[in-house]
N, C-alpha and C positions, 0 to 999 in steps of 0.2 A: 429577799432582796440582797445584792452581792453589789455594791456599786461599785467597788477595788475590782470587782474583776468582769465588768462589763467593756464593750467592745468600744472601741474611740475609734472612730474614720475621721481623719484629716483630711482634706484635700487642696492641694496646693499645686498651681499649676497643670493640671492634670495628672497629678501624679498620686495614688491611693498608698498610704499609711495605717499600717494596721499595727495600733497598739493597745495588746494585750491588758496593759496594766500601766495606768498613767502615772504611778506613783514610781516603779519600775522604767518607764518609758516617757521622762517629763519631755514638754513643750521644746521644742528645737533653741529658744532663747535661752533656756535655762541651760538646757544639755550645753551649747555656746559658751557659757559662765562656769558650769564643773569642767569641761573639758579646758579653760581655760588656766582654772584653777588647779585642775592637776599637773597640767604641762608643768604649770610654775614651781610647783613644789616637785614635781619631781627632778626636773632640773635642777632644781635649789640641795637637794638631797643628796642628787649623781654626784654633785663637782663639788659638796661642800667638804669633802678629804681634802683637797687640793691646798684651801686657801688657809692651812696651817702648816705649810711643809714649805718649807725653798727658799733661797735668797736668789734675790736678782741679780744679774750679769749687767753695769751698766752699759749703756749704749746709747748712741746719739741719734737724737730721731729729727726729721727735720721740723716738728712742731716746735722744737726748741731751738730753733735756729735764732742767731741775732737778724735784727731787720736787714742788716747789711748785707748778710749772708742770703737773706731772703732776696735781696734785690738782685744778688749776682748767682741764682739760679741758671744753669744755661736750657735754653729750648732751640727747639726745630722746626719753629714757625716759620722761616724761612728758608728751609732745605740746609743750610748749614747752624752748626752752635753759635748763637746767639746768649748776652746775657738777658733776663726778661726783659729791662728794663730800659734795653737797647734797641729790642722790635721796632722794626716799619709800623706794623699793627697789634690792635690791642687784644694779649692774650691774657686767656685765663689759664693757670696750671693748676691741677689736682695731683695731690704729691701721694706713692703707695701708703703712709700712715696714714692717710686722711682715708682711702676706699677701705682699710684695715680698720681701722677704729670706727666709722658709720657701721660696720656689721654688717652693710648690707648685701646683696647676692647678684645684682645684675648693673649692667652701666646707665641704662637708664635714671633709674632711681636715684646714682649717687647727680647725674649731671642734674637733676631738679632741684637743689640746693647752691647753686652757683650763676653768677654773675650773667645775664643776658642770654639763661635760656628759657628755653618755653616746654613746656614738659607734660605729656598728659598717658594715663592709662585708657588703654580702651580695653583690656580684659588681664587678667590674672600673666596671662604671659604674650601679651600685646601691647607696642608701646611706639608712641605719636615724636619724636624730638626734633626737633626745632632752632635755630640763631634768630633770632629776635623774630618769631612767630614764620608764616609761611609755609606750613608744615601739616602733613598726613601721613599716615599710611604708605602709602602709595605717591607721596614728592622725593625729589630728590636737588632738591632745593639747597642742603647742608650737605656738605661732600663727609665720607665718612673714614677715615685710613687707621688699618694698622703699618705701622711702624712705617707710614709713608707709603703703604700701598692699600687700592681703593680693597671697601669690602662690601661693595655697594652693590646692591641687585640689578643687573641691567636692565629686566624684564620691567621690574613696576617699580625699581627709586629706592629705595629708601630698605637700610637692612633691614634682614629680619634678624633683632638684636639677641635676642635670647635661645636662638640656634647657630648660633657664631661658636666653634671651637676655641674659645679664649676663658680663661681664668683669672680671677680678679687677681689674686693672690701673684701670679705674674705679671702684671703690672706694676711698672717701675712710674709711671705717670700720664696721664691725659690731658692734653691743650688745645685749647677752644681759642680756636680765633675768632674774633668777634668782627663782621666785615668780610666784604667780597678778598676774596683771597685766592679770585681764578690766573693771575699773573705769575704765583711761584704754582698752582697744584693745578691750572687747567679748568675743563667747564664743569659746571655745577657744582663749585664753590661760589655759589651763588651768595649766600648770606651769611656764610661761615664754613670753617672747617671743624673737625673734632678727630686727632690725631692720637690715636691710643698706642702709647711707646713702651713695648715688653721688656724686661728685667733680659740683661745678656747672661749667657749660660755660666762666663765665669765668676759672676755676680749674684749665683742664686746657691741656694742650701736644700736640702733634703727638706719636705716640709709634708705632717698630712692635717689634711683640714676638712672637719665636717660641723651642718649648722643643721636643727631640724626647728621647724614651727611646732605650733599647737596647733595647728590642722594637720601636722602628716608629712607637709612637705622638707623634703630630704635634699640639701648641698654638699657632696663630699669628693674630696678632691688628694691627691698624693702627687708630688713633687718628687723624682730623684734624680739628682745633680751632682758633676764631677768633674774634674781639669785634672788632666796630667801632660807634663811636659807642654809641648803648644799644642792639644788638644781640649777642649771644655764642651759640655752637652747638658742637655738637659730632657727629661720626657715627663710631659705631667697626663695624668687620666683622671677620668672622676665622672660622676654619676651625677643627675638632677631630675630630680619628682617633683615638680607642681598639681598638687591636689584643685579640681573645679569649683568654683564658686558655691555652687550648690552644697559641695562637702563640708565648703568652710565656711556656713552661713549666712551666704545671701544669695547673690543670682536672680535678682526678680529684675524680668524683662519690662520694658518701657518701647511704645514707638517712637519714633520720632516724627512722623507724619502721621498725627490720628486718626485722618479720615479713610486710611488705608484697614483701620482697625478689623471690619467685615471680612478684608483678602488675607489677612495678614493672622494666623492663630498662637499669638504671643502665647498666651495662660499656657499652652503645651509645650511651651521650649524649653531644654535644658539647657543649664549653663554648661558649656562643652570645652570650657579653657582650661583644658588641663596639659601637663606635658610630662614627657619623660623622654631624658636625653643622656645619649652617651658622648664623650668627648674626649679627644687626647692631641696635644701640641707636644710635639718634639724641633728642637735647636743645634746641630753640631759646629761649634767653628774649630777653625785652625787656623793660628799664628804663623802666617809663610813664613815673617822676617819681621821687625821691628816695624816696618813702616805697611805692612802689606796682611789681612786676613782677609780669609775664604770663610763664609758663614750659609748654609743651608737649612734647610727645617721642611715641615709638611704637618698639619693638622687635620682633623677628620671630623666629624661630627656623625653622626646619627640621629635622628628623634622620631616619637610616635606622639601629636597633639591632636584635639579635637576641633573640628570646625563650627562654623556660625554660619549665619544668614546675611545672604548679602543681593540685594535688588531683587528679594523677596523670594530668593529659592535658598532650603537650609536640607539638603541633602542626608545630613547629620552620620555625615561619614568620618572617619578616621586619616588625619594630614599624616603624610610622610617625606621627609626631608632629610636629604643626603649631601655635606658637604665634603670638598677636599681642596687644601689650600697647599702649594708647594710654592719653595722660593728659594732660588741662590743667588749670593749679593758676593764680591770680590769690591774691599776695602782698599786703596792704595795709596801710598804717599811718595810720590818721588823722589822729593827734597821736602826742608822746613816749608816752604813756599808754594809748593805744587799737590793737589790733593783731590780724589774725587772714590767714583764707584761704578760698577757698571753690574746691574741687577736685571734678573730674569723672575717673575711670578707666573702662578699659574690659579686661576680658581673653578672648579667645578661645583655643579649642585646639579640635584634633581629631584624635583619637587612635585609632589602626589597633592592636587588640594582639589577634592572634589567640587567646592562651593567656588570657585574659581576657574579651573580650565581641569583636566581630568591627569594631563601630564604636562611641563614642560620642565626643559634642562638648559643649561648656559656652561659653554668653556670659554675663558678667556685668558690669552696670553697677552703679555706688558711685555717688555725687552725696557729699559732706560738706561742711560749714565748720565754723569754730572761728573764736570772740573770744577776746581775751588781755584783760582789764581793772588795769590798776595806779593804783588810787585813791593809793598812795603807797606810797614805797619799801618801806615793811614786809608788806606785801599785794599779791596777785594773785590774781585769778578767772580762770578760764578754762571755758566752757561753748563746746558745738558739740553736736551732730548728725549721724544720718549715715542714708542709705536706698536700699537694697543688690537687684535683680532681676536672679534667677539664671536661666538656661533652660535648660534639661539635654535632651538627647534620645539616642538612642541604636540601635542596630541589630544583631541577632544571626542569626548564619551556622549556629550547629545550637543545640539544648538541653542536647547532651550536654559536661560540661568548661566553658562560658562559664557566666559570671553571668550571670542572667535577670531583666530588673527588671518591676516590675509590670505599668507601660504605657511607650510608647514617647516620649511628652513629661512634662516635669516643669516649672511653674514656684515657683519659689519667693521670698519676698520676706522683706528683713531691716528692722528699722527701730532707732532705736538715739537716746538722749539722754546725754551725759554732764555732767557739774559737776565743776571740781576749784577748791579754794581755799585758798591756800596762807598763813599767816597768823607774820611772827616776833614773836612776841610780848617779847622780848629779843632783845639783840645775842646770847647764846647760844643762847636757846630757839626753834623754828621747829616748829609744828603744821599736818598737811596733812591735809585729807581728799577723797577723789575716790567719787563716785559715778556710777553709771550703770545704765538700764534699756536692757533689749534687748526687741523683740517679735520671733518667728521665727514665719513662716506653718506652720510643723510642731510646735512643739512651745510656744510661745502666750510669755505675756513672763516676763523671768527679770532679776534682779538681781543687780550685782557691787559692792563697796564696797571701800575701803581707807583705812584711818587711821592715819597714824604721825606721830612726834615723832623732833625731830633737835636735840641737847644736843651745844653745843662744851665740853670740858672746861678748854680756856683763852681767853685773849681772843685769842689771832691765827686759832683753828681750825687748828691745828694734829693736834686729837684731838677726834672725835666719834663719839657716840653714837645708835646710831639704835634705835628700838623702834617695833611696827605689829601690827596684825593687818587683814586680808583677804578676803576672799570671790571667787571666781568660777565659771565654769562652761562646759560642756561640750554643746552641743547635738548631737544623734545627726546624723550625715551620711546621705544618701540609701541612702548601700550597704548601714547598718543597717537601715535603716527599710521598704524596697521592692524588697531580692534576693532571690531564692533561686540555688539554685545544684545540679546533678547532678552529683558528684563522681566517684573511680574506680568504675566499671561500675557506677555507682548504689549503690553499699556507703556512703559517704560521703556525705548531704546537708545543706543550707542548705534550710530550709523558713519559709514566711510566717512573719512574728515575730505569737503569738496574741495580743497586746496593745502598746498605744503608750506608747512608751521614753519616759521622762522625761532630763530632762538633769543631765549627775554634777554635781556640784557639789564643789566643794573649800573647806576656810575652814584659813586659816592663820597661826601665830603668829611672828614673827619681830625678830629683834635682831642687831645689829652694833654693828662698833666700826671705823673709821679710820685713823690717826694715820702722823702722822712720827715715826720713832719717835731717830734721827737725823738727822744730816742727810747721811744716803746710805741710810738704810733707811727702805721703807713696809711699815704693814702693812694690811691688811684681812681681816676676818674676821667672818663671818655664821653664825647660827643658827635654826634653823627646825623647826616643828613641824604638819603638816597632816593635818586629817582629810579623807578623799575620803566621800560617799557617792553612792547608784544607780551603782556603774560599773558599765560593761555588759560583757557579758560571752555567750557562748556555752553553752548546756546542754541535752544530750542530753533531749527530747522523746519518741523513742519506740525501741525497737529491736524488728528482726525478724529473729533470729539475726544474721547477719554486716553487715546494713543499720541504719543507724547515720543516723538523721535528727536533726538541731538548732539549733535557730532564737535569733536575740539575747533577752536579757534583760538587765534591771536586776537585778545579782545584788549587793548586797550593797555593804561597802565598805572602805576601807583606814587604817591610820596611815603614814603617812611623816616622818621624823626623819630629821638630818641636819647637818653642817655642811661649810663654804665657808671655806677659810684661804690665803691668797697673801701673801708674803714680798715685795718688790723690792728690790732691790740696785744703786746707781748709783754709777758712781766714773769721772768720767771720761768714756773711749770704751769700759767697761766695763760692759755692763747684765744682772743675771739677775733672772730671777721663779721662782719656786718655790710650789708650792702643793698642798694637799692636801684633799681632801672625804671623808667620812664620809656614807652616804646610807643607811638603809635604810628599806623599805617591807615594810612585815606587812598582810595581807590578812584579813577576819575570820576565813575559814575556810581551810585547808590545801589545800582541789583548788579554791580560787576560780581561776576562767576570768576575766583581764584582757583578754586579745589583746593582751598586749603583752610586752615584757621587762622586768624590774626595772629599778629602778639598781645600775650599780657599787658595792659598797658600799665598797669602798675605791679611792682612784682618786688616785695621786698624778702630779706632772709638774714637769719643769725648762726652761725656755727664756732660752738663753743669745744674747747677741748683742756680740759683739766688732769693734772697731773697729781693726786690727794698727795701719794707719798711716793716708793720704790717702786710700789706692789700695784696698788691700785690707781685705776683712771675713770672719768667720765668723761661721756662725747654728748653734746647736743647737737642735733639741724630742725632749723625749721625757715618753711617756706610758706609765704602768702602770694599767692594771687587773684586778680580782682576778677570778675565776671570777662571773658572774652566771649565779643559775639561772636555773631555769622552774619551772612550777607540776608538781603531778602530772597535772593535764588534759593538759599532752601539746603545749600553744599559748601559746607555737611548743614545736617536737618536741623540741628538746634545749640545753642552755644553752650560752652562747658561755666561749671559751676563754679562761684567764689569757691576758693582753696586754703585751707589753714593746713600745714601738715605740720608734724613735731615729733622726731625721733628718738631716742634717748639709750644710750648705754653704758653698762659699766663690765668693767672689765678691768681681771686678775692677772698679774704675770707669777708663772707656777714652773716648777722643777727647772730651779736656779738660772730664770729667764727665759727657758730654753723654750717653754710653751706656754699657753694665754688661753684661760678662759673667760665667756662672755656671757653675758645676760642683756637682752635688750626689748624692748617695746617700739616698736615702728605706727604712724600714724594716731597719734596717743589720743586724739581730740575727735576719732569717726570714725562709730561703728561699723559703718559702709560706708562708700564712696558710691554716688551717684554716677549713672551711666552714664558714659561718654561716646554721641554717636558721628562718627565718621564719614568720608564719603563713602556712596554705594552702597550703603547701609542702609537700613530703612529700620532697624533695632538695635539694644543694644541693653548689656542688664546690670544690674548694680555690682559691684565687686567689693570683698570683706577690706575694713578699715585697721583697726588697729588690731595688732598684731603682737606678741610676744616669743618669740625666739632662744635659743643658747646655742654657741658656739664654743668649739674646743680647736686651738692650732698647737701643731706639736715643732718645731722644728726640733730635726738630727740628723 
């Protein structure tokens, strides 16, 4: 009898394991726990040379700012520099120390720790984001810009975020407007904006940076930057491996419609989220003249990820996705008084995703400019324009499972006037209003408006008062307007839409408040009240017995109520924020079809960031939120689970400041994370939870 070396079948999934020798080859939970255990100590081991050599270079980071400093941050919520705390609307900033110190790797992740959004994973490298809910996959509900220009998927809404050629580590900050914000940016600033604003070339340093998990997965990135005379540049590249669910421990499928369980062979599915990507952003500007630069770039991407199942066909082929992003912008200022830009963008992709459509690609050109006019200190105009040609084309490999669009070229054209003028009519009182028309070659022209008033309650502003109401809107994307689609063995269809979608519109009432409240506390807090109407929505059409056809509509529409409250805490090398939201949305009727998920209606979170001494820091985030349902319609199939996330790191500064090593644990409190099913989906499988990590940055 040899029981050590008798034969062990596993079976899991349909997937057969053979091992040899179970002492040799333990249980997947345990392998889980050494592998974890090694990551950590070997990490521990790599970098522990480090944290006994070097003095630090001081420098000023902005977690150390005084509140004051904190309040007179300037942003580009409104196309020009603004101080925050002078906004029409209420924004959130996420400053580069705060994405640097979280440890974390993608934009997603860091925006779920922040003030009135809504945030959810649907696999390893797929991600749902949200302004106060209204969000899938596939919405484009939340306008999405870098540095002021969309980077939004024409085709189906909503970026695809973690194939975007951007770099954390070049970003200089990220601002979340909270609120329709289609009057300064146009349609589908439906619920919010989220404006991701790159570090300018003569602002950056030589930098390389690489982070691995304990699964495998690899972040590395190289920066090199330069100015001479009136020229500065910058080129950053860098590699990223996301390892599949399955590798790193979980991956167990779930339906979300169980009675499909007979058509549907979950037990055989692999977890197929995995990615690998290449990426590189380059920046050149030149200084024509004191008042005038010329600034150009172009970015690239590459990747190779795996697909899923979606309306019941998992082809279980290999995505490929090809982007290219170019852009030249001319800066200029006439006089102290007169000021604007006049910018060209361009963005390409082309995109392979067999469980979807077999090919499609998008080129689109922007042209815009904007004036700045200041007849004097207490006034400022600002008008511009913009005129936007899309070409969409497309190709499909069967009928049965892909989207099928009308015809096989699409062009479309945007056109767009804005006015904003901002007027103090005291040193306390300041009146703004911002207008803008859009014409859309589909759906004809549409207006967005926003007015508010900003009252300081003392003479330094110290405390202010904001009050406004809003209008914007929503234009239908092409996948509503000219899909259809054959779903499981033709039971499940998408059929022509019998009439043309209007676009939702939203109008909203809103108020805030400020203040210093001492001088180591801020507060801010906003309220808001919005009516949605025509949102569209999915509705069964016809049935014939178990064959189930239906096509988009304007169905109807919603209230949403809510509030936005964040705490700050400064003392020192001592900084927390704290904050909590209240958000819900009611739909007219009980089975209204959104396509999308609510909001969190309760959504709290703390982000701590500690300065021990020179050398060493810690950062905490953590985020709650509460059960969000679904409609009875069924889209998506079932609601996402209570949330507790909690991240944690710490981190060295080594060779005499110049570079920072990290250790950190991401999702400290869950093993896995429960599957998140989406629309279209009919599956969906668990993804691993907490996480261990180290990171090395060098700057030179």
């Amino acid at each position: 009898m040899q029981p050590f070396q008798d034969k062990l079948f596993v079976f899991r999934k349909g997937k057969e394991f053979l091992f040899q020798n179970q002492y040799e080859n333990p249980p997947k939970h345990i392998r889980r726990k050494l592998f974890r255990l090694r990551a950590f100590f070997s990490a521990l081991l790599c970098f522990l040379p480090f944290a006994v050599q070097a003095d630090t270079l001081p420098n000023k980071e902005l977690f150390e700012m005084s509140l004051e400093e904190l309040m007179n941050v300037s942003v580009s919520a409104s196309r020009t520099e603004q101080k925050l705390d002078e906004t029409a609307v209420p924004v959130t900033v996420i400053t580069a120390e705060e994405i640097r110190a979280s440890g974390l790797t993608n934009i997603p992740e860091i925006l779920q720790f922040y003030t009135g959004m809504d945030v959810a994973r649907l696999d390893r490298t797929r991600w749902i984001v949200g302004v106060h809910g209204m969000h899938s996959e596939f919405s484009d509900r939340t306008l999405v810009l870098l540095d002021g220009r969309s980077i939004m998927n024409p085709v189906f809404g909503a970026p695809n975020w973690l194939n975007l050629p951007i770099f954390l580590e070049d970003i200089e900050r990220i601002e979340i407007v909270r609120g329709p914000a289609g009057a300064v940016w146009g349609a589908n600033a439906f619920t919010g904006v989220i404006n991701i604003i790159t570090k300018k070339p003569d602002n950056t340093s030589n930098l390389l940076s690489t982070a691995i998990t304990e699964y495998g997965d690899n972040f590395s990135h190289l920066r090199l930057a330069d100015s001479k005379d009136k020229w500065a540049w910058k080129i950053s590249a860098g590699f990223e491996t996301i390892q599949d669910s399955d590798a790193a421990g979980a991956g167990d499928y779930q339906l979300g419609y169980p009675a499909m369980a007979p058509l549907i062979p979950v037990q055989t599915y692999p977890a197929r989220d995995f990615l690998r990507i290449w990426k590189t952003d380059s920046v050149v500007s030149y200084q024509i003249d004191p008042s005038t630069k010329w600034t150009f770039g172009a970015a690239a991407s590459a990747n190779e990820s795996g697909d899923r199942e979606m309306c019941g066909r998992f082809p279980q082929k290999d995505v490929h996705i090809e982007m290219l992003r170019l852009f030249s912008r001319a800066e200029f200022g006439i006089d102290e008084d007169v000021s604007g830009h006049l910018q060209w963008y361009g963005n390409y992709a082309a995109y392979q995703t067999p469980f979807v459509i077999d090919r499609y690609d998008y080129f689109e050109n922007d042209f815009e400019g904007q004036i700045t006019l200041t007849p004097n200190e207490k006034h400022t105009i600002t008008m511009g324009g913009s005129a936007r040609w899309t070409q969409i084309r497309n190709r499909n490999q069967t009928v049965f499972g892909e989207i099928l669009f009308s015809q096989r070229r699409f062009e479309e054209y945007w056109t767009g006037f804005f006015l904003m003028d901002q007027f103090k009519l005291t040193d306390r009182l300041t009146l703004e209003a911002q207008g803008r028309i859009d014409r859309y070659s589909e759906s004809g022209t549409d207006g967005s408006l926003r007015l508010s008033s900003l009252y300081a309650l003392d003479e330094v502003h110290n405390h202010i008062l904001r009050a406004g109401v809003a209008r914007a809107f929503r234009a239908p994307s092409i996948m509503l307007r000219e899909t259809t689609l054959n779903g499981l063995m033709g039971l499940v269809n998408i059929v022509p839409t019998p009439e043309r979608l209007k676009n939702e519109s939203v109008s909203s009432i809103e108020a805030g408040y400020s203040g210093r409240l001492t001088e180591h506390l801020l507060l801010r807090a906003d309220v808001y009240y919005q009516r949605m109407d025509n949102l569209i929505g999915s509705a069964v059409v016809s049935e014939f017995g178990p064959v189930q056809n239906s096509a988009f509509f304007n169905i109807d529409g919603a209230d949403a109520w809510g509030t936005d409250c964040e705490l700050t805490f400064r003392y020192h090398s001592f900084t927390a924020a704290a904050f909590y939201s209240f958000n819900h949305l009611r739909t007219d009727f009980s089975n209204q079809n959104i396509r999308a998920f609510f909001p969190s209606e309760h959504k709290t979170g703390l982000r701590v960031r500690w300065k021990l001494d020179e050398k060493w820091a810690m950062n905490l985030n953590y985020v709650y939120n509460n059960l969000i349902p679904t409609t009875p319609t069924g889209s998506p199939p079932d609601d996402i689970e209570v949330k507790n996330r909690m991240d944690i790191t710490i981190s060295r500064q080594i060779f005499q400041g110049k570079g920072e090593w990290m250790l950190g644990v991401t999702d400290i409190f869950n093993q896995t994370v429960p599957p998140v099913h989406d629309i279209s989906y009919f599956t969906a499988h668990e993804t691993p939870g907490r996480t261990f990590f180290t990171r090395l940055q060098l700057s030179f």
